[in-house]
Every structure is written in structure tokens, then in C-alpha cells.
C-alpha positions as CSV (number, residue, x, y, z in Angstrom):
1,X,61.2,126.3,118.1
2,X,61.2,123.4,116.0
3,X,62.7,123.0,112.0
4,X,62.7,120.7,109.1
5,X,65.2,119.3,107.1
6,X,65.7,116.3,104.5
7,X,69.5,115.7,106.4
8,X,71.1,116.8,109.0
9,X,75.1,116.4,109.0
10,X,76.7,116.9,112.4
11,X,80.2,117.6,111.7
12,X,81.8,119.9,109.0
13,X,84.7,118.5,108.7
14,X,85.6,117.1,105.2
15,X,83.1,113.9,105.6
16,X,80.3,116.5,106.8
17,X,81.1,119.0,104.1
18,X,81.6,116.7,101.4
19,X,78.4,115.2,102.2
20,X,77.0,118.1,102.2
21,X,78.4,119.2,98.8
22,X,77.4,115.8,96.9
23,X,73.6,115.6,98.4
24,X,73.3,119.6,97.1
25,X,74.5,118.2,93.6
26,X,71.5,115.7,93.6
27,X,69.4,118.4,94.4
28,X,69.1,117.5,98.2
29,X,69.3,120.5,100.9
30,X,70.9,119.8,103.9
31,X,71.6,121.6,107.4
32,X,75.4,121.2,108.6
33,X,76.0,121.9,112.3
34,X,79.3,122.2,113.5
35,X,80.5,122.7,117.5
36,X,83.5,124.0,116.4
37,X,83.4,128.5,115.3
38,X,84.8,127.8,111.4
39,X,86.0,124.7,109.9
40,X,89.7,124.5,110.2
41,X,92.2,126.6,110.5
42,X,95.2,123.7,111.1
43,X,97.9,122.5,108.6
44,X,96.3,118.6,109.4
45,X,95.4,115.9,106.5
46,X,97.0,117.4,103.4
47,X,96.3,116.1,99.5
48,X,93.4,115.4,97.3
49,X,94.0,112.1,95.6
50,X,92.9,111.2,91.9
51,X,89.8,109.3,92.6
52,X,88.9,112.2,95.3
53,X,90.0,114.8,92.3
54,X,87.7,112.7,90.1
55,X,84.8,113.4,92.4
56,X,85.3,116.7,93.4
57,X,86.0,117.8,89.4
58,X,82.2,116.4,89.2
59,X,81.1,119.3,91.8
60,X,83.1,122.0,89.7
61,X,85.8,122.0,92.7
62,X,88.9,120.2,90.8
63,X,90.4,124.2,89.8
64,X,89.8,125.3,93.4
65,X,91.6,122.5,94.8
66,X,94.8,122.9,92.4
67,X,95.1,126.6,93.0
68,X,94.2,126.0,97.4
69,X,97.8,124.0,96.3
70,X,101.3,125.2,97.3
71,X,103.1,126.6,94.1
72,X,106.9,124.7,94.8
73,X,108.9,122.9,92.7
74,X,107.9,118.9,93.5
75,X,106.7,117.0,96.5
76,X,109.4,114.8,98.4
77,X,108.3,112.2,100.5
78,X,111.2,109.8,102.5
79,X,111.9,107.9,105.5
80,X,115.3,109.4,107.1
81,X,116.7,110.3,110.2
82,X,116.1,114.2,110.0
83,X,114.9,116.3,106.5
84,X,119.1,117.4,106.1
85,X,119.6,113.6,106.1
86,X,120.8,110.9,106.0
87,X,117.3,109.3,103.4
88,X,116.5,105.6,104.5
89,X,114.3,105.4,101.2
90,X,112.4,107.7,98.9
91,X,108.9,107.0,98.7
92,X,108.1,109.6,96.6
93,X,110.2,112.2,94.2
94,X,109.0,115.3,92.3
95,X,105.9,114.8,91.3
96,X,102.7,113.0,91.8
97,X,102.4,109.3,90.3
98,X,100.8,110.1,87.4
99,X,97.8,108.0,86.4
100,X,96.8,109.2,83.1
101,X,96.1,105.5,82.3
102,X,93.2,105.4,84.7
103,X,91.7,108.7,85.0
104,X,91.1,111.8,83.7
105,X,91.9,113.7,87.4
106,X,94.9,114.6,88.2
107,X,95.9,115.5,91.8
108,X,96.2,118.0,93.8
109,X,98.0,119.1,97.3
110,X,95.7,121.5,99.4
111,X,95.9,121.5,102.8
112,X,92.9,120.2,105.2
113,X,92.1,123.6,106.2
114,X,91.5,125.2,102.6
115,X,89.6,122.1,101.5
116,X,87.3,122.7,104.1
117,X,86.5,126.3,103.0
118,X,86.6,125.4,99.6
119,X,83.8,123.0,100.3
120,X,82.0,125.0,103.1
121,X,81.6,127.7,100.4
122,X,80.4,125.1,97.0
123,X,78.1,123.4,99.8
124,X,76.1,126.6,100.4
125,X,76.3,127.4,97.0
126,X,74.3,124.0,96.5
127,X,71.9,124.8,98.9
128,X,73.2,123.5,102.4
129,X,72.7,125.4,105.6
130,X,76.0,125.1,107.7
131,X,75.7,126.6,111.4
132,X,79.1,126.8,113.4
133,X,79.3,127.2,117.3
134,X,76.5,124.5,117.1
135,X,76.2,121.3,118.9
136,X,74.2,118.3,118.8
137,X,72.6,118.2,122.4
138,X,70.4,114.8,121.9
139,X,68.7,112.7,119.4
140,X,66.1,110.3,118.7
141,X,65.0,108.3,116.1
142,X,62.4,106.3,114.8
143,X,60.4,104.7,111.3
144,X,59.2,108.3,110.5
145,X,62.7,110.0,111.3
146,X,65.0,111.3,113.3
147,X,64.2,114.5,116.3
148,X,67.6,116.5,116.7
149,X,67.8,119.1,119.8
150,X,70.4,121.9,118.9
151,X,72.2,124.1,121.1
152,X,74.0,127.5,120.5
153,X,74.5,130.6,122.1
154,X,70.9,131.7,121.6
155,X,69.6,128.4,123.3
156,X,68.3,124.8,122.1
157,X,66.2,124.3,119.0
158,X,64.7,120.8,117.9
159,X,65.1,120.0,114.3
160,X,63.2,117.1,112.5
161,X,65.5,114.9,110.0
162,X,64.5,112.1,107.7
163,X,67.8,111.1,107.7
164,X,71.2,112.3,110.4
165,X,74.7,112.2,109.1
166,X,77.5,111.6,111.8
167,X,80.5,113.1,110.8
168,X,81.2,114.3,114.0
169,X,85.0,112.6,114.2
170,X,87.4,109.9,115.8
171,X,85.3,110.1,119.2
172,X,82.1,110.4,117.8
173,X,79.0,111.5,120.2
174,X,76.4,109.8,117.7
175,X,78.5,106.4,117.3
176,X,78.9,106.3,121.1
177,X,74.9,107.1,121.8
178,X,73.7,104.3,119.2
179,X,76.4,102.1,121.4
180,X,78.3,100.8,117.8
181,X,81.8,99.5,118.8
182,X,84.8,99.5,117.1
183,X,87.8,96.8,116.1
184,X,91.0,97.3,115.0
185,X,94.6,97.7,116.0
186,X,93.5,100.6,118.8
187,X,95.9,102.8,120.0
188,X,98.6,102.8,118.5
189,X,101.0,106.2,120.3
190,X,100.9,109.6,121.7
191,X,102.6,112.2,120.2
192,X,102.9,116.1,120.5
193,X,103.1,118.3,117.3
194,X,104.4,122.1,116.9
195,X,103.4,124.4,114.1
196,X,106.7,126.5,113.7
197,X,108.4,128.9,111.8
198,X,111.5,128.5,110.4
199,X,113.9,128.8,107.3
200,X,114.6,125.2,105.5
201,X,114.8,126.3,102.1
202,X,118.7,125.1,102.4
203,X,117.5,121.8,103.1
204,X,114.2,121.3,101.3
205,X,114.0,124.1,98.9
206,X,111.4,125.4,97.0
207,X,109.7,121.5,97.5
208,X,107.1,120.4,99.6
209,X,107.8,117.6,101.9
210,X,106.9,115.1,104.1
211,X,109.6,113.4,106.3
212,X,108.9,109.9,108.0
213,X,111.7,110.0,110.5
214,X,113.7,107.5,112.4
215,X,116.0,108.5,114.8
216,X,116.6,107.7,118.1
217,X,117.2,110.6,119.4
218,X,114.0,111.4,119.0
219,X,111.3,111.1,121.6
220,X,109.5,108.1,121.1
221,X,112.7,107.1,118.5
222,X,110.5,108.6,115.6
223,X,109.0,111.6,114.1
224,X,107.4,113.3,111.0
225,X,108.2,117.1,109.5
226,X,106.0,118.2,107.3
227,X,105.2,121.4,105.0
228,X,102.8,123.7,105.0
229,X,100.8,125.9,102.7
230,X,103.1,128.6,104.2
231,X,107.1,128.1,102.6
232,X,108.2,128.9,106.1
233,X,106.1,127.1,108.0
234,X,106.0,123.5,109.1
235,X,104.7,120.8,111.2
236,X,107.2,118.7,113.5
237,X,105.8,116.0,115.6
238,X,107.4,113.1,117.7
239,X,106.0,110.7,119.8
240,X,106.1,110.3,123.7
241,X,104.9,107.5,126.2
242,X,102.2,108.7,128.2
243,X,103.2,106.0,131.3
244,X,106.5,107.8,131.9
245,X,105.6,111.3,130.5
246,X,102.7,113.7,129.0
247,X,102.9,116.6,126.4
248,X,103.6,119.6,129.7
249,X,107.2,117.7,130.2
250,X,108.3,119.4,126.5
251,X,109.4,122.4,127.9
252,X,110.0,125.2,125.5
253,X,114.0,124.1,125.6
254,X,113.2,120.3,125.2
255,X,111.0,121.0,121.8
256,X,113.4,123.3,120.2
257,X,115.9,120.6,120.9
258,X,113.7,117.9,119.2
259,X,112.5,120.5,116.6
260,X,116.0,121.0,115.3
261,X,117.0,117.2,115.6
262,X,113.9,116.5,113.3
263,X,115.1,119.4,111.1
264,X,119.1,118.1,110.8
265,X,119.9,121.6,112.0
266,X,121.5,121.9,115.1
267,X,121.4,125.7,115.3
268,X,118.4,126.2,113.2
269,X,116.2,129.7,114.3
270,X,113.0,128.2,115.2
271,X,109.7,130.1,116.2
272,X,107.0,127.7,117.9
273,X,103.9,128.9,116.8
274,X,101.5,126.3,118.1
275,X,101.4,122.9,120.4
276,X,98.9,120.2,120.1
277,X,98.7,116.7,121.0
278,X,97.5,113.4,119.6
279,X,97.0,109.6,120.0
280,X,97.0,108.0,116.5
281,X,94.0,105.1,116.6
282,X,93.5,102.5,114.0
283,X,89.7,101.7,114.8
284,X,86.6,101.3,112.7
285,X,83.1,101.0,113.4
286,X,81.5,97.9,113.9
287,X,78.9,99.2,111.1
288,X,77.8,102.3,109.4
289,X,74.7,102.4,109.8
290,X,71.9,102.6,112.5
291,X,68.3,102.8,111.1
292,X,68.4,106.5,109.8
293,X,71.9,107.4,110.8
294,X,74.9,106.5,108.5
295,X,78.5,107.2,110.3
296,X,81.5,108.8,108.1
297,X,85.0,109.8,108.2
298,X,86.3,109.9,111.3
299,X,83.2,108.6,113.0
300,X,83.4,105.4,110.6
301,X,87.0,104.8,110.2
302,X,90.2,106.2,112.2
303,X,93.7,105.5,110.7
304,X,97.6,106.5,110.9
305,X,98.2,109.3,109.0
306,X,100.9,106.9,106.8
307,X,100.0,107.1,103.3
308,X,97.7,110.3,103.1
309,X,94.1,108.1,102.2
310,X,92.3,109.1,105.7
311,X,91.4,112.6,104.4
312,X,90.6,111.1,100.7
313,X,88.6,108.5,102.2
314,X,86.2,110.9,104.1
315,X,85.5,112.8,101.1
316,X,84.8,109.8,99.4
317,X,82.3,108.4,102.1
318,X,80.9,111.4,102.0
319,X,80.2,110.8,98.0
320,X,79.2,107.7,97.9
321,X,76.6,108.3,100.6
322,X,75.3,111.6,99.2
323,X,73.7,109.8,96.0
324,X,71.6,107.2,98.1
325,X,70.5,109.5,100.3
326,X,69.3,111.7,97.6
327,X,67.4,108.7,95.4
328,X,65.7,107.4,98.2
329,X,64.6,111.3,99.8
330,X,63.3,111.9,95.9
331,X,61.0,108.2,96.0
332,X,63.0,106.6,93.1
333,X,64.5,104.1,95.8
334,X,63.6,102.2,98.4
335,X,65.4,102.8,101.6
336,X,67.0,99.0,101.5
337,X,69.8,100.9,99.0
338,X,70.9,102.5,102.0
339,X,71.8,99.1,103.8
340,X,74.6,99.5,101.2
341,X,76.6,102.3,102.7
342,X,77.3,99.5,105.1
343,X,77.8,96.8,103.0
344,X,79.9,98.9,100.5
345,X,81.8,101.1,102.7
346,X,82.9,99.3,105.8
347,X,85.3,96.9,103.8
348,X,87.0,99.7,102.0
349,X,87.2,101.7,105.0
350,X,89.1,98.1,106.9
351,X,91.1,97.5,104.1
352,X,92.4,101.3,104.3
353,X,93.2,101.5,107.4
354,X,94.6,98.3,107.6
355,X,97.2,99.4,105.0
356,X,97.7,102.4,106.3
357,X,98.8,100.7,109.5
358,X,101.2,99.2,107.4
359,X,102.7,101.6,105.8
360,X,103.4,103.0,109.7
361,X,105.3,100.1,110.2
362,X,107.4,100.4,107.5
363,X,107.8,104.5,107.5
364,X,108.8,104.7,110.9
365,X,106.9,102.8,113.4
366,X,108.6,99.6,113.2
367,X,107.6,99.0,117.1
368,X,104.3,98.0,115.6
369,X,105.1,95.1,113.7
370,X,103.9,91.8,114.9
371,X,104.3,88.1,113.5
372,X,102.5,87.5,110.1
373,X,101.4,90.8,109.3
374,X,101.4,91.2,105.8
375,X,103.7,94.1,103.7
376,X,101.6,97.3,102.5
377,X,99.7,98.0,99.6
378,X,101.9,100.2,97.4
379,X,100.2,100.3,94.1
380,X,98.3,103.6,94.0
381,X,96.0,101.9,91.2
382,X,94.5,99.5,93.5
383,X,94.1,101.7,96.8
384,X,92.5,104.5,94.2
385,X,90.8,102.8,91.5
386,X,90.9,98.4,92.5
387,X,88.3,98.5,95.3
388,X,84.8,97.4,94.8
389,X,81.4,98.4,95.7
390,X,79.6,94.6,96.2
391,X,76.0,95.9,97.7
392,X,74.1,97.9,95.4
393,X,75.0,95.5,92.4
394,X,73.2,93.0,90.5
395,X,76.4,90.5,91.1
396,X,76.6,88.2,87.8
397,X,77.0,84.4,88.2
398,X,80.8,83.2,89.7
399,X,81.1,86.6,91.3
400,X,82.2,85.8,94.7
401,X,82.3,89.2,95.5
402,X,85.9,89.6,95.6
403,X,87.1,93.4,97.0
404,X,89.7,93.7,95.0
405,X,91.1,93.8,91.6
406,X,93.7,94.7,88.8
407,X,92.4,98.6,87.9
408,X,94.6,98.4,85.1
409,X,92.7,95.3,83.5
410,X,89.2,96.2,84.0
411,X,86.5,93.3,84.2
412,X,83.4,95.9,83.7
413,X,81.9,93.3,86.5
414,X,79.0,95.0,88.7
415,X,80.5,96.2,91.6
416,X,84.0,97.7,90.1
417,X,84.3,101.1,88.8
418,X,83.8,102.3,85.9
419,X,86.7,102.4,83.4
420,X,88.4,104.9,81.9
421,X,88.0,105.2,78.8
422,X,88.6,108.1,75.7
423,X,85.8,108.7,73.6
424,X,85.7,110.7,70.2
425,X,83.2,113.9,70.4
426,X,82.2,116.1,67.9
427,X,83.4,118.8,70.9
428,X,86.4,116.6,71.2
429,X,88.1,114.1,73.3
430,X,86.8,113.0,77.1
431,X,86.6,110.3,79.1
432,X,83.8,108.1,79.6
433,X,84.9,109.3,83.9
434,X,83.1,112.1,82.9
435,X,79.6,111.4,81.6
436,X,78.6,109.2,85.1
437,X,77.8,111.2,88.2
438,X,74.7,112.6,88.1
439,X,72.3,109.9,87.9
440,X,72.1,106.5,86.5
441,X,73.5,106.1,82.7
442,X,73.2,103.2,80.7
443,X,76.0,103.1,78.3
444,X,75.7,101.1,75.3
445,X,76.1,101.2,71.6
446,X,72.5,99.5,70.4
447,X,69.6,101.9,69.3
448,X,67.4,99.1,71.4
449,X,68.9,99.5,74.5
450,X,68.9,103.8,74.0
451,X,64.8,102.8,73.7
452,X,64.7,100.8,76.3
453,X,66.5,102.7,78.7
454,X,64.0,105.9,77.7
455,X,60.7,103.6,78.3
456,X,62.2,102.4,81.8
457,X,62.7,105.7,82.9
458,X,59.9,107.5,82.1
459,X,58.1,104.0,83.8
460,X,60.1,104.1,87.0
461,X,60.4,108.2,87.5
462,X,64.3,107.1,87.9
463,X,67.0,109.1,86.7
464,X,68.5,107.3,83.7
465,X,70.3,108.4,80.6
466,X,71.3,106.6,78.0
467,X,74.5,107.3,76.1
468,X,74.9,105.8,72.8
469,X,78.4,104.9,71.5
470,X,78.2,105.4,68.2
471,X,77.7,107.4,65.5
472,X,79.0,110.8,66.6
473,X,80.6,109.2,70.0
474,X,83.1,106.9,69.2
475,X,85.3,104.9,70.9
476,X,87.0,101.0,72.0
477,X,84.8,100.8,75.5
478,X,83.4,97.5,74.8
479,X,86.7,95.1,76.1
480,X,86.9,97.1,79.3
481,X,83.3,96.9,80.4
482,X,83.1,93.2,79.2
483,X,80.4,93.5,77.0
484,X,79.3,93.0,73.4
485,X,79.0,95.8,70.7
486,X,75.0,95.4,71.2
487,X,75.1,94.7,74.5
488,X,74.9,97.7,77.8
489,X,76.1,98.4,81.4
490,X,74.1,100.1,83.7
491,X,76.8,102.5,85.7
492,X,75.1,104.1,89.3
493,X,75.7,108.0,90.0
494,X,78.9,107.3,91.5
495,X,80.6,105.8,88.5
496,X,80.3,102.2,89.8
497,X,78.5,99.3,87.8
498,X,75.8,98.8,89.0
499,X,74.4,95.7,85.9
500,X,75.4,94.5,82.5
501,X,73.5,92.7,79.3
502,X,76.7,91.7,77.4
503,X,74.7,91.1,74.5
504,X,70.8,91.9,73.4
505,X,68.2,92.4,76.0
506,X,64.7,94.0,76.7
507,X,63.8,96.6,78.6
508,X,62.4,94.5,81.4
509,X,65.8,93.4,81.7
510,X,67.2,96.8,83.2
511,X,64.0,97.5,84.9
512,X,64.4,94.6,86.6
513,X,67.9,95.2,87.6
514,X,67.5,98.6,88.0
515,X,64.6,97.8,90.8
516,X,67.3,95.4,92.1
517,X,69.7,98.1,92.9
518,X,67.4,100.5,94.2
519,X,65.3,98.2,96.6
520,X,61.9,99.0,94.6
């Protein structure tokens, strides 16, 4: 038996289903096959960050994700010896940094396993196929495609791809067949986790929390305790050395013992709900992409869990992906645009888990640090918003291609994001966040550049809309994007600049650009 189907995504995890998600919103079906029986059903990567909430707001999911969120009264995140105490240093109090400043998203706080059903559910809704108790058995590929053989309990089928997705995690099947390595920091410690059950509300209250913890005690002289979507559940991990131990050494009396030291509570009432076992790895793939296969999440990028980015950033690949994919499936691209997700994503993906390795240093992994390595990233602005996209771009003269800058003083230069502007409607007030995401917009506030935009697209078959600012949409944009009151920025589908005129132009200027950033 043998099947079609524009992509196929192995993996539905939150790369694989985010994919998913983002190609349906371009209009592009895909089939999503998963080994495991559901997505799941574990309190692991927690939190949906404000550029994540920005994207996910575009696919209608931004209410799902704040009510999937624990109702409490503030999040807590410290370093300290146990949750009752003594706090090292508060990292976070309350509430969520707010970046009003920058976007128009808020955050959110749902746990891994309800943003996976949240966006198994939207990705059928768009059009995706998702098949669990699936696995990828083998796979070739070639200039026409890519031949999948799939096996379940009914037997193998083969389906026919143009283009295969890996998202199929830290060990990745597809990344090992296509021989891409990896580089990094490697391993970096075992550790064993419980899911228990137990009442804290006398230490953490009606909060949710996460506690880096430093005791030495503790196996492995460190720990985390964590919340759940559950008030009286939580996470506890510590780490072990495998040389001189492995995870069937924590009797049921030794991980009650370490269980309460994390807590602060020597006699604390603790039922053990579930055991599981880890090695954190700071690794990512040597490159992306492989002819027709593009690698995300997991399969691109493995990180510490220190600073809560590895779950954003696999909904993010997933996004930034989905858009390429979709142009060059529907003919208005040539498939150089997706040398990009390469180009684009592996220096993000470094520069994340770099810092996130870090931040483990400084949290409660100080065993890690070694001569010259450089203090984390704190600013929230630049790991969200300061990164840039220097591939599909028409870079402007003097542009060294530089992959970061200040969000907070936007350049408008191809390759940043966006900015965050308020404009004046006759519906009311939004953000100029908000009109990018569904194809390419040209954003100016010259009648000329409105005409040319229209003649280009109807020339090309390219999604392009123009948006005039002026006249009934008003608002201060020129000074962030860079450009003149006459003059236009071409911004791609995922809110990136793509190309600017800062003054006057024609419209074989932005069809030239335009064919520039989609390999035509």
C-alpha cells in the first residue's frame, strides 16, 4: 500500500506538532507519525514564552495556552538549598517579565503535555493527519522526493513525501541515518526524577515554582523541584554519577530521603507517583538540513533545561520552517529558500543552548564551569526578540550579518524582526506584530509602493499584501524600520525583514528583492 503526502513530520512532539500546525495555516497538509500511543502525558518543558505566544496567537492558540495555565497566585523561580529555604538568589518573583514594550503577546505557563494536545487538536483542525503507535521503519530520498516505509500494528505502508520533517528527538533515527554529527558541550549529568504527591502549600503556597537547588546533601550536590499543573503534585530530580551508581540504587527509602531534603521538609508525607531517568546533553546538529529533510527541536538542538527556551525554541523551529516549506510546495519559491532553515536556524539554535548551559552553571551546576566561559544572557529582550534571521534576506551594504542586537532599539535592517509598533485603526489600536504572518506584506506609507506591490504580485503569483500607513492607519513606524515616510520594508510571513527601499523605488525593485529571498 503506498500514500502521498506534501510532508511528512516524524515526531509529534512540540517541533512535529508545531510544524504541523504552521504548514496547515499556509494551507499545506501534512501527515504526523508518532511511535509513541498519544503525545505526552508528562509534567516535562513547561512555559510558552512571548515570541512563542506571538506565534501561536497567529494560529488562534494564544487563549488555549493561558487557560492549559495553572490558575496560582505568581510564579517563583530561585536558586536555594531546598524550596523551605534558605534562597541563594531570586531569579524570578510573581509574575512574568512583562514586555509590553516589545510585543503585543503576553505569556503563558502550560505544561508540555497540554501544549501538545492543544496543538495535536489545532493541527488536525488545519488539515494534518497525525498517526500514533507509528514508526518510521526506513527512508530514502532523492531530487523527486523522499519514499517513507511506515510501520504499525496493522503492518508496513510506504508513503511518498516531497519533503520529511525530523522531529523525532534528542536521539534522532533520521539525524543518525543521514550520518549528521553533532558539537557542543555533550553530556553534561545523569539524573533521576520522581513525579510525587505531596502538600507544600506551607512552603510555596498558592505559587507555582521552580527551585534550582544546591545542596550537598543532595545526590550529585544539586537538584531541581518543580510544579505541576496539579497544586499537589511536583517534580523532584537530583543528579547521580553513573560510574559509582545507576537510577535502581534509589531505593524507595533513599528517594523519599532526597525528596524531602529537596522539599526543606524533613517529615513531609510524600507519595512517589512516577521514576524516570535522564542525561542532560548540550549538542546540536552539525546542520539542519539534508536535501529534502530539515531536522527540529530535539533532533536539531539539545539543551539544559536552565532557562525554559528548549521547549520555546522547538515551537519556534517548527514556525519558521512551516512558511518555507509551504511557499516552495505552492511554486512561488524556489527550493534554495530552504537552504535558509540552516542558515537561519543553526546559529540561534548554538547561541541558545550555549546560554542555556550557562545559566546551568550559574543555577546549580557550578561543576560545569571551565576557564573563560563567558556569564549568561539574562535580558529576556535579546534571547526573545534580538536574534536575527541572516539567510533569506536581501542584507543591505555594511551589514556584516551580525546575530545579535538591541530589540529595544530596532534598526528595521533585513534579517531582524519586525518591530513592534501601535497603529491607529478605525477598529482601534494593534500592533503592527499582528498584520505579518500569513504571507509576505510590504509595509509602507506611499500610494506608489501600494501599486507596486499589487503589480509584483499578481506578476509573480506570490503572496504579497501591501499595507498602507496612512490615511485611516496611522502611526510613528517609520524610525523603527529605518525608513523614510515614502519609502517600504518588505517583512517575510514570519515577521522578519526580509528588504527595505528607505525612500522612493519601482516595482522592479521589490520584484527583484522579492526573487532574491525566494530563490526564483
Amino acid at each position: 500500500m503506498s500514500e502521498r503526502t506534501p510532508v511528512l513530520i516524524v515526531g509529534a512532539g512540540l517541533s512535529g506538532l508545531s510544524t504541523a500546525v504552521f504548514l496547515g495555516l499556509h494551507g499545506t497538509p501534512s501527515l504526523v507519525v508518532e511511535r509513541h500511543a498519544g503525545t505526552s502525558t508528562h509534567p516535562k518543558a513547561r512555559g510558552q514564552q512571548h515570541h512563542a505566544m506571538e506565534a501561536l496567537r497567529l494560529a488562534g492558540l494564544e487563549s488555549a495556552m493561558l487557560d492549559a495555565s495553572p490558575k496560582s497566585q505568581g510564579f517563583l523561580l530561585r536558586i536555594a538549598q531546598s524550596a523551605n529555604g534558605p534562597v541563594f538568589r531570586e531569579i524570578l518573583h510573581d509574575t512574568f517579565q512583562s514586555l509590553d514594550h516589545l510585543t503585543p503577546a503576553g505569556a503563558a505557563d502550560a505544561s508540555q503535555a497540554s501544549a501538545e494536545r492543544i496543538l495535536a487538536e489545532r493541527a488536525r483542525e488545519l488539515g494534518a493527519e497525525i498517526r500514533f503507535s507509528t514508526r518510521l521503519e526506513s527512508f530514502e530520498q532523492d531530487e523527486n522526493g523522499v519514499r517513507a516505509v511506515l510501520a504499525d500494528a496493522t503492518g508496513t505502508r510506504e508513503v511518498h513525501a516531497d519533503y520529511l520533517v525530523a522531529a523525532d528527538g534528542h536521539r534522532s533515527p533520521i539525524r543518525e541515518r543521514l550520518r549528521i554529527g553533532t558539537h557542543g558541550r555533550g553530556a553534561l549529568g545523569h539524573s533521576i526524577h520522581w513525579q510525587v504527591r505531596a502538600d507544600l502549600s506551607a512552603v510555596v503556597g498558592d505559587r507555582q515554582v521552580m527551585y534550582y537547588l544546591q545542596n550537598p546533601e543532595l545526590s550529585g550536590g544539586n537538584g531541581v523541584l518543580v510544579s505541576t499543573d496539579h497544586p499537589d503534585q511536583f517534580v523532584v530530580g537530583v543528579g547521580y554519577d553513573p560510574a559509582h551508581e545507576e537510577p535502581a540504587d534509589f531505593t524507595e527509602e533513599r528517594s523519599l530521603a532526597q525528596i524531602r531534603l529537596a522539599a526543606g521538609v524533613p517529615e513531609l508525607d510524600v507519595e512517589i507517583l512516577a521514576t524516570d531517568s535522564t542525561v542532560t546533553t548540550m549538542q546540536v546538529a552539525d546542520r539542519f538540513s539534508d536535501g529534502r529533510v530539515h531536522l527540529v527541536g530535539d533532533a536539531a538542538h539539545t539543551m539544559p533545561p536552565h532557562g525554559g527556551m528548549g521547549g520555546n525554541t522547538a515551537v519556534m523551529d517548527g514556525f519558521y520552517l512551516a512558511w518555507k516549506l509551504a511557499a516552495v510546495l505552492r511554486g512561488e519559491a524556489g527550493p534554495g529558500l530552504l537552504d535558509s532553515h540552516d542558515a537561519e536556524r543553526r546559529p540561534v539554535g548554538e547561541l541558545i543552548a550555549e546560554n542555556q548551559y550557562r545559566n546551568a552553571i550559574v543555577r546549580n551546576r557550578p561543576d560545569l564551569a571551565r576557564e573563560g566561559d563567558a556569564p549568561p544572557i539574562e535580558d529576556p529582550a535579546v534571547l526573545l526578540f534580538g536574534y536575527r534571521h541572516n539567510g533569506a534576506v536581501v542584507r543591505e551594504p555594511g551589514d556584516e550579518g551580525e546575530l545579535l542586537e538591541d530589540a529595544t532599539r530596532p534598526t528595521g535592517r533585513p534579517g531582524s524582526r519586525a518591530p513592534h509598533v501601535r497603529l491607529s485603526t478605525p477598529d482601534g489600536e494593534v500592533s503592527a506584530i499582528d498584520l505579518f504572518g500569513r504571507g509576505f506584506v510590504l509595509l509602507t506609507g506611499s500610494d506608489a509602493w501600494v501599486d507596486a506591490a499589487e503589480e509584483v504580485a499578481a506578476g509573480l503569483g506570490v503572496r504579497l499584501e501591501p499595507r498602507l500607513i496612512g490615511g485611516e492607519v496611522t502611526g510613528d513606524w517609520t524610525g523603527p524600520y529605518g525608513v523614510d515616510a515614502d519609502g517600504a520594508v518588505l517583512v517575510r510571513p514570519d515577521r522578519f525583514i526580509a528588504w527595505r527601499s528607505r525612500g522612493s523605488g519601482t516595482a522592479a525593485d521589490l520584484e527583484k528583492a522579492l526573487r532574491t529571498v525566494l530563490d526564483r
